[in-house]
N, C-alpha and C positions, 0 to 999 in steps of 0.2 A: 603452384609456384615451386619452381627446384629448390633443392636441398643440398648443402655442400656438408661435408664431415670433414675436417681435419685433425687429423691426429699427429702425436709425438710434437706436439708444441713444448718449449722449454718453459720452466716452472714461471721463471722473470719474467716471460714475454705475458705469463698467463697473467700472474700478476699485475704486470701494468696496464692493461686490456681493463682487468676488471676495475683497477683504481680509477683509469679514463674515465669508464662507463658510471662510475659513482660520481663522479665529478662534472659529467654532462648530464647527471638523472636517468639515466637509460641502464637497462642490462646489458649484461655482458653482451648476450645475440643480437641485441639493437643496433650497439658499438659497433660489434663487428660487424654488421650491414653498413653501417655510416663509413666506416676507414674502409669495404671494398667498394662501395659505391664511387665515393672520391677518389681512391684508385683508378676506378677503371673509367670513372667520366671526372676527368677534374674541369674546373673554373675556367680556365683559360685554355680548354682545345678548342681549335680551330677544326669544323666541319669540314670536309670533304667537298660539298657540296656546295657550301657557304664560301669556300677558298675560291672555286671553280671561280663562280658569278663574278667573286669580286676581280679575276685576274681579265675575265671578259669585258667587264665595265670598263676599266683601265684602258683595254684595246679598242674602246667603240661601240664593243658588241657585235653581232651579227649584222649584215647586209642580207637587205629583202631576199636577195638571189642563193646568199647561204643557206640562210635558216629553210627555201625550198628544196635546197639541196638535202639537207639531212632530212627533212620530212619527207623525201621519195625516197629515200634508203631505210627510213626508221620498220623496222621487224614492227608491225602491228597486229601481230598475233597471238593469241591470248597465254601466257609465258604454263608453263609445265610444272609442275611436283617433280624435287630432283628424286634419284631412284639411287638408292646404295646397292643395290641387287646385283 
């Protein structure tokens, strides 16, 4: 699993981090797992994916004739390792 280090945090923010984490039972690295996980996925985002479907439901959906249309165009070849080289 990755590793993140953050350095030159202010003494207060350390502080309050650790009081959190006493206060929900957890240490300090726990906390801070918990506040960036919720960061970076909160409660209320809406999927990408999920948004898609639901803007297509709304319209109908596809027709038989569509959804053949994208399935002759759809790349179905088995997808590559990108390459930074």
């Amino acid at each position: 699993m990755p590793s993140v280090t953050i350095r030159n945090i202010p003494d207060e923010v350390h502080r309050a981090i650790r009081l959190r984490a006493a206060q929900h039972g957890h240490s300090t690295e726990a906390e801070l797992r918990d506040i960036l996980e919720q960061a970076a996925k909160p409660e209320g985002r809406v999927k990408l994916g999920s948004f898609l479907v639901s803007i297509a439901r709304e319209k109908g959906g596809l027709t038989d004739e569509e959804h053949a249309i994208f399935e002759s165009v759809r790349d179905k070849s088995q997808a590559r390792a990108a390459s930074f080289e």
